[in-house]
VEXFI-685377 format. One line per 5 residues: for each residue x, y, z of N, C-alpha, C. Coordinates in pm, whole numbers, plus 50000, padded with zeros to 5 digits. Example, Ala and Ser with C-alpha at 12.3 -4.5 7.8 and 13.67 -1.06 7.14 Angstrom:
51319,49431,50780,51230,49550,50780,51320,49670,50780 ~ 51285,49775,50708,51367,49894,50714,51290,50003,50787
This chain:
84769,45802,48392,84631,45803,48442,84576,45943,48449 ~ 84664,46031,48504,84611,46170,48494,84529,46240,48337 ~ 84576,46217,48262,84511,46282,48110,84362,46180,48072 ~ 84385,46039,48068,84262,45986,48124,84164,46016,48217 ~ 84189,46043,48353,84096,46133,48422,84068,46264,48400
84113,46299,48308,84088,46490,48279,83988,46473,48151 ~ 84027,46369,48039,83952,46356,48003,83788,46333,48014 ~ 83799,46241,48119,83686,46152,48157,83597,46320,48219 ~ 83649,46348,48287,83589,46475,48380,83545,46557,48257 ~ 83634,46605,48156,83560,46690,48013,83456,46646,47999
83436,46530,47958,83352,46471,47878,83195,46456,47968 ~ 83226,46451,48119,83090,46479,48172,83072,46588,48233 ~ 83151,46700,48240,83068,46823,48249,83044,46879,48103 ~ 83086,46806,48018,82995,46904,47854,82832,46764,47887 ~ 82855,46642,47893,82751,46599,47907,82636,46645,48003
82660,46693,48101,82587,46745,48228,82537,46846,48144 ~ 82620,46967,48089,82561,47108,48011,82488,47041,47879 ~ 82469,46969,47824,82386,46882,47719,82261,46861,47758 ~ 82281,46748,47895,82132,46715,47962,82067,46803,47991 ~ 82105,46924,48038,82005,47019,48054,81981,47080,47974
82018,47091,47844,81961,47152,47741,82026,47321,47720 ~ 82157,47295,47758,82247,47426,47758,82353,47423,47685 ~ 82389,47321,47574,82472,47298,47540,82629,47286,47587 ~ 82739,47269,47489,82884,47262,47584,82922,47380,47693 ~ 82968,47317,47780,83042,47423,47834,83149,47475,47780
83160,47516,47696,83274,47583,47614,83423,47566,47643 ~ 83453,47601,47721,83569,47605,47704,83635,47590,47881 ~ 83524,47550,47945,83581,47583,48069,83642,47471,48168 ~ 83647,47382,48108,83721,47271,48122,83844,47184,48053 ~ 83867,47250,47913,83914,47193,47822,84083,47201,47806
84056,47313,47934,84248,47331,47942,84294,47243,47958 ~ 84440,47202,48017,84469,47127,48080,84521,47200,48239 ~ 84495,47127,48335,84493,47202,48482,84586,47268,48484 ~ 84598,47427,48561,84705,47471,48594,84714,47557,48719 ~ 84640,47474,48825,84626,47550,48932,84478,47545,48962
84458,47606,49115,84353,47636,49163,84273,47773,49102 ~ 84348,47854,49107,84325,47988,49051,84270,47982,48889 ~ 84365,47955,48805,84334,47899,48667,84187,47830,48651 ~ 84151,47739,48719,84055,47619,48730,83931,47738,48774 ~ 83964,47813,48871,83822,47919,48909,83801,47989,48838
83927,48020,48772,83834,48162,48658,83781,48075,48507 ~ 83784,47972,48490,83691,47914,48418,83578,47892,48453 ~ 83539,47792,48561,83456,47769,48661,83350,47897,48663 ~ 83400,47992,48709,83358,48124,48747,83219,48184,48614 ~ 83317,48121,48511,83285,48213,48409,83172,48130,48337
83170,48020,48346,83063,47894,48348,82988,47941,48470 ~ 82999,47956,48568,82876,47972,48639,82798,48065,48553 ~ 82875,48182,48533,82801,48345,48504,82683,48275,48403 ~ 82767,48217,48302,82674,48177,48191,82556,48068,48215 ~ 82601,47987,48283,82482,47864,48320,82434,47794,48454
82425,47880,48562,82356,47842,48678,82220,47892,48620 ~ 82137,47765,48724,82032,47781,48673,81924,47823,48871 ~ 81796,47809,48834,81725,47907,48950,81591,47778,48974 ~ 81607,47689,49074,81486,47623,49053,81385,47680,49126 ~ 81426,47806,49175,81279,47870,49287,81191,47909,49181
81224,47915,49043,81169,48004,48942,81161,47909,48843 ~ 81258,47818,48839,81269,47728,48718,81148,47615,48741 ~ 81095,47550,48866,81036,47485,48878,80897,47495,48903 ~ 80759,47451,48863,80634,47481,48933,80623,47422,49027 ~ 80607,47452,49177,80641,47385,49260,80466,47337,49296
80379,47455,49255,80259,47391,49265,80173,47308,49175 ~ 80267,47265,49068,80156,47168,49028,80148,47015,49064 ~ 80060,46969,48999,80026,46817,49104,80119,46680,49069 ~ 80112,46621,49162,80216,46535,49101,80159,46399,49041 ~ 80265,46364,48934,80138,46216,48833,80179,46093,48948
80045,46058,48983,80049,45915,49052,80111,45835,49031 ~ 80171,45837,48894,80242,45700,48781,80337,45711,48804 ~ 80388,45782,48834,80527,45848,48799,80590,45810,48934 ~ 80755,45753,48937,80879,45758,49022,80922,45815,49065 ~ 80987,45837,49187,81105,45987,49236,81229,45895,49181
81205,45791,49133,81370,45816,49085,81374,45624,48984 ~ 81435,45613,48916,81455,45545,48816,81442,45407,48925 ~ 81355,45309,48856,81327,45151,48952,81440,45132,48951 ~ 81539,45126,48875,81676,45051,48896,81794,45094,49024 ~ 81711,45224,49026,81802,45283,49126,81769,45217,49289
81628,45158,49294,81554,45138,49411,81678,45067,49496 ~ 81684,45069,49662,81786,44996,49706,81712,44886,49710 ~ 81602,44816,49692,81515,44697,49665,81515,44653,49564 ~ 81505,44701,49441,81527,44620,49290,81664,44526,49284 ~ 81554,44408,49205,81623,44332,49212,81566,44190,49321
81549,44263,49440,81572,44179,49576,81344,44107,49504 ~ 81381,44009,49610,81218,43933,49637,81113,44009,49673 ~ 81203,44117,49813,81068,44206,49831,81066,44300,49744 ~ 81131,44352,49635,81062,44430,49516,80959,44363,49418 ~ 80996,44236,49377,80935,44152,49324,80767,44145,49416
80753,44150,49546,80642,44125,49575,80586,44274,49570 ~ 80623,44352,49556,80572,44517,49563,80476,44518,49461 ~ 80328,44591,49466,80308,44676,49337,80344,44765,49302 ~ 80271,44785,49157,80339,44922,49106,80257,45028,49191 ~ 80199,45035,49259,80213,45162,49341,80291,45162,49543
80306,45047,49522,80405,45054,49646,80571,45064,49602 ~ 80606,45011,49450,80706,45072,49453,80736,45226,49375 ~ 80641,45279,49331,80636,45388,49311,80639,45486,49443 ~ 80566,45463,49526,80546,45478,49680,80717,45503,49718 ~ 80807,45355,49741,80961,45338,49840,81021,45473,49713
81032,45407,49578,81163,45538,49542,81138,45678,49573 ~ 80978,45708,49597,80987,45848,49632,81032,45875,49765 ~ 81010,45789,49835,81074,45826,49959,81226,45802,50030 ~ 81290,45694,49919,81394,45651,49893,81465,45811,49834 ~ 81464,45867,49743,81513,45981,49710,81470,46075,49795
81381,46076,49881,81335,46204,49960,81504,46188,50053 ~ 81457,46043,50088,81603,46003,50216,81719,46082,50143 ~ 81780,46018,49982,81907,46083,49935,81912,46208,49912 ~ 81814,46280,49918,81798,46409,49944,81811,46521,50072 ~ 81782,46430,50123,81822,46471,50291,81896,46464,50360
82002,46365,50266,82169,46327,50338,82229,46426,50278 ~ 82213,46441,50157,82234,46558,50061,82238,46695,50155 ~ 82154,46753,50182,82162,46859,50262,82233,46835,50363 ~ 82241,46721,50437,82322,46705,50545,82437,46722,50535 ~ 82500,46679,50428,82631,46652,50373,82685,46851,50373
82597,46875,50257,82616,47023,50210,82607,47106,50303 ~ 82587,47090,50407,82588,47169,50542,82725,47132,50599 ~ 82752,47023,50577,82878,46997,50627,82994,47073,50553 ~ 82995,47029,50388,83082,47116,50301,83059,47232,50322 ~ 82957,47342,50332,82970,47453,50332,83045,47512,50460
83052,47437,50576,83162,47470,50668,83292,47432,50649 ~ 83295,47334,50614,83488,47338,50560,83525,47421,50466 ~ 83405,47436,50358,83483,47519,50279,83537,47700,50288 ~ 83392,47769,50393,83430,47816,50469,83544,47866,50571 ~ 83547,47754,50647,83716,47745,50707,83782,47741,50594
83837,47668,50533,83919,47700,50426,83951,47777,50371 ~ 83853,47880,50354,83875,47965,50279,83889,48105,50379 ~ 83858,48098,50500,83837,48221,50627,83953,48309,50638 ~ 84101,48297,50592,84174,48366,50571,84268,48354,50482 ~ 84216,48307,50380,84267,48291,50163,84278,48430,50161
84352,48399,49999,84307,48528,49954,84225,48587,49869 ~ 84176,48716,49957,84030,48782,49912,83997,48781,49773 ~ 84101,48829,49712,84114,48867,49539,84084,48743,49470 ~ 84110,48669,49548,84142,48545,49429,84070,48495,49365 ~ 84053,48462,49233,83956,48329,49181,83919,48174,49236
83988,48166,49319,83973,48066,49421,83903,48115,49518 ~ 83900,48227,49591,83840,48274,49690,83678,48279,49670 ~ 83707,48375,49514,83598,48349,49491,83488,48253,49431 ~ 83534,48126,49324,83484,48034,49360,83417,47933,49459 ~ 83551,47918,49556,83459,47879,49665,83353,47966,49708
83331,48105,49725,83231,48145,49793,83103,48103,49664 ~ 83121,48131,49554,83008,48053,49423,83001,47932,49460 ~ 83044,47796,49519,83014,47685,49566,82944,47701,49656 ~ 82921,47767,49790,82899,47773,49887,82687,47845,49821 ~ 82716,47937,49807,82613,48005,49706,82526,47883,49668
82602,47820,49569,82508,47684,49481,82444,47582,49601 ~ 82542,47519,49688,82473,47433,49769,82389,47491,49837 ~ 82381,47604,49903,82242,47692,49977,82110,47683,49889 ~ 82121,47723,49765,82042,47709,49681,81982,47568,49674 ~ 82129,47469,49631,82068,47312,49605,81938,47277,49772
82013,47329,49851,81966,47261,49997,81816,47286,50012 ~ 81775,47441,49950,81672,47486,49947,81581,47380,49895 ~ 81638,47376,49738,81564,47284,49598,81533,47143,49695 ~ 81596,47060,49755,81603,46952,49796,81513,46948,49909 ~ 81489,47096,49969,81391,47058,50100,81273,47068,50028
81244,47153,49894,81098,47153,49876,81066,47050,49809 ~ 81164,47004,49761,81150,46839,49649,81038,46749,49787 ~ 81142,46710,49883,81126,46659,49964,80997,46682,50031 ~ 80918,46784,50075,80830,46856,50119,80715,46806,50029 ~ 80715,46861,49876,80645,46801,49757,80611,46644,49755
80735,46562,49747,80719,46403,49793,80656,46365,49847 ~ 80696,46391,49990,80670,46262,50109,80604,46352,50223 ~ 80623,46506,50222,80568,46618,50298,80695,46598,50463 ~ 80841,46534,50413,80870,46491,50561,81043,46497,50520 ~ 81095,46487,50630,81275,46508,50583,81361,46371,50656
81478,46351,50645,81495,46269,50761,81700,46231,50784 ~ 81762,46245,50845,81842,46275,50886,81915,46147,50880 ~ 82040,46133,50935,82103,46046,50935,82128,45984,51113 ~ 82129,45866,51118,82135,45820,51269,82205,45864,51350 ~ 82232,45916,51492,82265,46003,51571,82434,46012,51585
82493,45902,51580,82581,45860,51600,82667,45916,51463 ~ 82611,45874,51329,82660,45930,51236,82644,46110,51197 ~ 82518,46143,51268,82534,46281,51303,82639,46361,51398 ~ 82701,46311,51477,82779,46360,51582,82883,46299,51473 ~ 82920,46208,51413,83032,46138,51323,83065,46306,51218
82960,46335,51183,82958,46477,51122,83023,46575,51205 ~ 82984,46641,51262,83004,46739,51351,83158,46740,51354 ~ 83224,46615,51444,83344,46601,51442,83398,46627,51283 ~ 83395,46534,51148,83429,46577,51093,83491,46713,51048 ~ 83357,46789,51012,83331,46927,50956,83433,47014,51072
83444,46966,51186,83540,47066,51266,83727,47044,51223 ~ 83697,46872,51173,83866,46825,51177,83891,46839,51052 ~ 83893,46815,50942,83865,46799,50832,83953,46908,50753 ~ 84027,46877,50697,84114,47045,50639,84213,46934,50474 ~ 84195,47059,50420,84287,47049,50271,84220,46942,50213
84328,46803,50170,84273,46671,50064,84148,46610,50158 ~ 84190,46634,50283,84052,46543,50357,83906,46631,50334 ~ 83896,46735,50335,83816,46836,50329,83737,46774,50198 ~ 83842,46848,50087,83790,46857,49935,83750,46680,49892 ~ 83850,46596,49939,83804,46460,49879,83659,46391,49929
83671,46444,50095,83512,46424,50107,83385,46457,50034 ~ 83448,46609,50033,83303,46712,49912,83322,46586,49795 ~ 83413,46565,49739,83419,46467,49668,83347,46345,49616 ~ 83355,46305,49765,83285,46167,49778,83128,46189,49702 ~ 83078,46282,49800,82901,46289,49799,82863,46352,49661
82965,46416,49605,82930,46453,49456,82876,46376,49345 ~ 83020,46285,49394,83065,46196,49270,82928,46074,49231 ~ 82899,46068,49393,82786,45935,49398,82679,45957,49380 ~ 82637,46119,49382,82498,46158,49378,82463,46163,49183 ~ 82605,46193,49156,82610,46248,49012,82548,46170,48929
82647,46013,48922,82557,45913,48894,82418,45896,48829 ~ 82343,45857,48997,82266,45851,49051,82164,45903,48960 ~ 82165,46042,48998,82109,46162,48934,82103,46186,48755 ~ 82213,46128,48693,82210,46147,48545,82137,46041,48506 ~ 82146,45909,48554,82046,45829,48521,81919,45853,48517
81856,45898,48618,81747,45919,48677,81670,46022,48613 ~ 81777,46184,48574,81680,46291,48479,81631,46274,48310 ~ 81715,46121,48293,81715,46090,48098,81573,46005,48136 ~ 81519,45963,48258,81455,45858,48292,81256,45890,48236 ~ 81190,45902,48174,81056,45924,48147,80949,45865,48256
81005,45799,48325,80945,45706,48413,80906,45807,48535 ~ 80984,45870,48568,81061,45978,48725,80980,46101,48688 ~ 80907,46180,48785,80859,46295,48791,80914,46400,48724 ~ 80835,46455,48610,80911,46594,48573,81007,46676,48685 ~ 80932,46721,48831,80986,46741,48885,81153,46749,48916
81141,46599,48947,81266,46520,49027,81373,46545,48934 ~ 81308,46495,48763,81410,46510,48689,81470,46672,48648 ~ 81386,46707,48670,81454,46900,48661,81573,46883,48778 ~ 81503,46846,48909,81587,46871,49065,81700,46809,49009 ~ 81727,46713,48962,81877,46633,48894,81947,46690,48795
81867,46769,48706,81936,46847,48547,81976,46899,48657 ~ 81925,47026,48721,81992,47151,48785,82119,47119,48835 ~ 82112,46981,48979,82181,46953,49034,82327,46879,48994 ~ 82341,46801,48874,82416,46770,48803,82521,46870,48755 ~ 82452,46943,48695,82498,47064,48572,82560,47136,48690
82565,47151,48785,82612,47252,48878,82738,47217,48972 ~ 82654,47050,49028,82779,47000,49090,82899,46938,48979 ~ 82907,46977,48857,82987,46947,48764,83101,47035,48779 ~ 83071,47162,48814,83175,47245,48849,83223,47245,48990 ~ 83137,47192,49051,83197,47160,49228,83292,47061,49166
83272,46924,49124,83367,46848,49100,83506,46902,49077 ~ 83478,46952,48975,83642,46971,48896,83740,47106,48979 ~ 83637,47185,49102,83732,47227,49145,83740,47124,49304 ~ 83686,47083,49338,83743,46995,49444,83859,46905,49373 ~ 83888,46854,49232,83957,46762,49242,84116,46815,49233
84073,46984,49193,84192,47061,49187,84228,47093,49323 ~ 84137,47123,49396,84216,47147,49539,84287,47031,49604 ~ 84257,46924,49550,84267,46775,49647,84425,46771,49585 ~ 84433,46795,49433,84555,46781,49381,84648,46896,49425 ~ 84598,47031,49461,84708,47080,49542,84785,47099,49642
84682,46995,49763,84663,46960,49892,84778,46854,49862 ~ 84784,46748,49761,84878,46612,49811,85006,46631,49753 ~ 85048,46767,49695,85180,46778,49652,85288,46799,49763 ~ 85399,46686,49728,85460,46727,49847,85465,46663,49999 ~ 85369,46619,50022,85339,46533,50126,85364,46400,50177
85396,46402,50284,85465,46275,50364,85398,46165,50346 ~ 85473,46035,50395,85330,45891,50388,85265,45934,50509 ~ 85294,45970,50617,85185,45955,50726,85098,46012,50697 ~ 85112,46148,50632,84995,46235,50613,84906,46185,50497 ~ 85009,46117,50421,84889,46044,50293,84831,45943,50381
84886,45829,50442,84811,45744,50441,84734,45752,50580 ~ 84731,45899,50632,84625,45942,50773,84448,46015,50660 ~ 84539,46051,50576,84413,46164,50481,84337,46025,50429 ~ 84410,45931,50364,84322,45838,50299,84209,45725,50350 ~ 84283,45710,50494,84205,45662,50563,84059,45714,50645
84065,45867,50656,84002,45946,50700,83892,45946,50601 ~ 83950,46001,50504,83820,46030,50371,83776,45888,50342 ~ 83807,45778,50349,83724,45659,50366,83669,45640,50425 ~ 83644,45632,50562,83589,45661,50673,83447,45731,50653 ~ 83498,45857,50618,83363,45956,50578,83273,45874,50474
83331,45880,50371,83290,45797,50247,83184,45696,50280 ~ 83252,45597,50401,83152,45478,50433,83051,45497,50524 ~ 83068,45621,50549,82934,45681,50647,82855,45754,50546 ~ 82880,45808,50469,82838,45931,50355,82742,45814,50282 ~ 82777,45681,50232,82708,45626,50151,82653,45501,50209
82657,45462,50332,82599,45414,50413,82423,45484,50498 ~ 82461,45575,50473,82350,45677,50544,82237,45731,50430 ~ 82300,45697,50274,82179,45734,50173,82048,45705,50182 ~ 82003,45596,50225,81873,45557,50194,81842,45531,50407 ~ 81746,45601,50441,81712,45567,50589,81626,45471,50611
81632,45421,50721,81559,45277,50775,81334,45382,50745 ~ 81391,45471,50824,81226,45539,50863,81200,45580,50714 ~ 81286,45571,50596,81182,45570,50440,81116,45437,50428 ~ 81202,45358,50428,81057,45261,50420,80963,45242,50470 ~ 81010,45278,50649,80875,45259,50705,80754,45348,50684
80805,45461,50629,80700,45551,50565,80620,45492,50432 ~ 80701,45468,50341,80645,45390,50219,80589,45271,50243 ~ 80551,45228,50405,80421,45108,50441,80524,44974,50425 ~ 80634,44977,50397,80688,44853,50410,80721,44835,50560 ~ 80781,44698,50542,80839,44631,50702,80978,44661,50664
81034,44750,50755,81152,44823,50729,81269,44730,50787 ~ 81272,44644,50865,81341,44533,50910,81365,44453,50805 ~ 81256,44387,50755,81291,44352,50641,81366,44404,50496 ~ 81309,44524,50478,81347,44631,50293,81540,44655,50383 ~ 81532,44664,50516,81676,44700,50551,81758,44595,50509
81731,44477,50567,81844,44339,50550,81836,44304,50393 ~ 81773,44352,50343,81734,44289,50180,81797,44416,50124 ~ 81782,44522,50155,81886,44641,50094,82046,44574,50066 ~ 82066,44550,50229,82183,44556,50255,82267,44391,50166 ~ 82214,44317,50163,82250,44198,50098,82228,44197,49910
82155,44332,49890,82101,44357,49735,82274,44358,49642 ~ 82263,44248,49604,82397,44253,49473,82409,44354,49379 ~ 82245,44397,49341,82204,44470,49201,82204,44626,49280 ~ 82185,44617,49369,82217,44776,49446,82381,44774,49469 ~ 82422,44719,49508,82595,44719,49526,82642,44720,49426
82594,44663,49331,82678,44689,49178,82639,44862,49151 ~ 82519,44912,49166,82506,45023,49116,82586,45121,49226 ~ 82640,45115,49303,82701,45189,49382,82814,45192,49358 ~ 82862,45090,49363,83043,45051,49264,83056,45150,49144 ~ 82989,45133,49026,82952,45181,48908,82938,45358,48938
82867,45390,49029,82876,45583,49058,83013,45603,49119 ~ 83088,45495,49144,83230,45551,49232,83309,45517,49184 ~ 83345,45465,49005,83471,45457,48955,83527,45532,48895 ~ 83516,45648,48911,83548,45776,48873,83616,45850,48959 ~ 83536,45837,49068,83567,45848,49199,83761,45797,49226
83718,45614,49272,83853,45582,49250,83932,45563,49219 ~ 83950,45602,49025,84076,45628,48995,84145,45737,49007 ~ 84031,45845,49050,84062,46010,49065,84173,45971,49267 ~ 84125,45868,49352,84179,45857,49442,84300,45804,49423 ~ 84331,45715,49324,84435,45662,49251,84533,45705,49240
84502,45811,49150,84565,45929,49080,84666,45989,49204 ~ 84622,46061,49280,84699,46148,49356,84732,46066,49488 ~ 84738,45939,49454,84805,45868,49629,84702,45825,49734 ~ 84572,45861,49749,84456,45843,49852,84404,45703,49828 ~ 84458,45599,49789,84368,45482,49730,84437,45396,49809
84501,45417,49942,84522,45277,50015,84480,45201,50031 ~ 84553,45065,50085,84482,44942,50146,84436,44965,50300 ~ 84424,45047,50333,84333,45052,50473,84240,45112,50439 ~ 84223,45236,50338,84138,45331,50257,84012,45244,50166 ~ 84096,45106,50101,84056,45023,50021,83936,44916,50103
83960,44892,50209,83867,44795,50305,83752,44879,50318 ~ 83751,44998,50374,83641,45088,50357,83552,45090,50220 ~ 83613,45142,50150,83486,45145,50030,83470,44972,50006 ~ 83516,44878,50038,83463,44751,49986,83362,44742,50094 ~ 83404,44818,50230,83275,44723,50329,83125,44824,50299
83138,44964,50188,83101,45022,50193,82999,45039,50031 ~ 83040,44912,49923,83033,44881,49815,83067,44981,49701 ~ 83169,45040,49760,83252,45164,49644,83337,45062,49605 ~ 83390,44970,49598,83512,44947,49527,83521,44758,49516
């Protein structure tokens, strides 16, 4: 399974450097793994060449087309369901923008979270290292992304919106406990599902020039977050006991089912003029939204597969959570 997943991972960070119109990433994935260190000075050297700048890359003042989606109908957590069917086309043009404003805002939430573990993690590494310094280039990118995502958001809906209190304090704790495979597999989680999401959505003609830039950038970038979280996760489980595997696996599920539970907020719809009681229970029962959530996380779980994290207590989670 391992050369299958290395593959699979090649093949969408040269696709990610494609969609944006940057061609392959050359060579910076194509090894075969040999470490954390190894993995950053590729990484590294791909950033130099292709991070991109949306404070500059994007017009943030021009107007936005009425016609136009924040994010692909299929993606809607309503498509599909009756009450999309009763929507017009400008009320559901209306929910996905504010529907992505929401996944945008967990987004930052999240990345506020990673940028403190990775942080700790890294608070007494070593300085020299290509690991050291990678992570601090991760840390770099999500500040940036967080920025891109508040003005997206700002542009949208003119409004932000957080995750429910309970799952906010669910954070907090995390980001303080959280260390090695639990750490990196979480960053993990929110990558993997946004990635998706997001590649669909920037090929999409339908979706705001905008939005779809905010996704090239964001793709193409968290492509290299990926592949070194999946290297740290793999250096984190060498070696390790069952308790500690099957305490890490259960943990990062946990997160996982809060992480993708919390994407879309009750107060977007009620912003987008729907009856949010209703777009909620019809979300939550949506087959055609649960399939598309499954579908952004099988990458995900054979990569959990792979290195031991794919328990059956781990396993109840992403099903109650429609990862798996």
């Amino acid at each position: 399974m391992e050369g299958h997943t290395m593959t699979t991972a090649m093949e969408r960070d040269f696709d990610s450097a494609d969609a944006a119109g940057l061609g392959a990433l050359d060579n910076v994935v194509s090894m075969r793994d040999e470490g954390a260190n190894e993995v950053s000075k590729r990484l590294l050297a791909s950033a130099a060449r292709l991070s991109r700048n949306a404070m500059t890359e994007i017009d943030w003042s021009a107007p936005l087309d009425p016609a136009k989606y924040g994010c692909s109908p299929e993606w809607s957590s309503l498509y599909g369901t009756a009450y999309w069917d009763e929507l017009t086309e400008e009320q559901r043009i209306s929910v996905t923008r504010h529907e992505f404003s929401s996944i945008m805002c967990i987004g930052i939430w999240f990345e506020m979270i990673l940028q403190e573990m990775v942080i700790r993690d890294q608070y007494l590494g070593a300085y020299h290292s290509p690991e050291f310094q990678f992570a601090l280039t991760e840390i770099a990118d999500e500040c940036r992304h967080s920025i891109m995502f508040s003005k997206a958001s700002e542009k949208l809906v003119g409004r932000s919106y957080k995750p429910r209190p309970f799952v906010g304090f669910a954070g907090k704790f995390f980001k303080a406990t959280a260390k090695n495979e639990v750490a990196y597999a979480g960053i993990l989680v929110a990558e993997e599902v946004l990635d998706v999401f997001q590649r669909g959505c920037m090929r999409d003609d339908r979706v705001l020039p905008l939005i779809r830039t905010v996704n090239e950038i964001h793709v193409l970038e968290e492509s290299r977050h990926m592949k070194f979280a999946r290297e740290e996760v793999r250096d984190s489980v060498k070696g390790i006991g069952g308790f500690r595997r099957q305490f890490s696996a259960l943990y990062i599920a946990l997160g996982a089912y809060f992480i993708v539970t919390s994407l879309v907020q009750r107060q977007a719809f009620a912003d987008a003029g729907l009856d949010a009681d209703r777009a909620v229970a019809e979300m939550k029962s949506n087959s055609h939204f649960q399939s598309m959530i499954r579908s952004s996380c099988a990458h995900l779980m054979e990569f959990l597969d792979e290195v031991g994290l794919l328990t059956k207590p781990a396993m109840y989670w992403y099903r109650k959570a429609n990862m798996l």
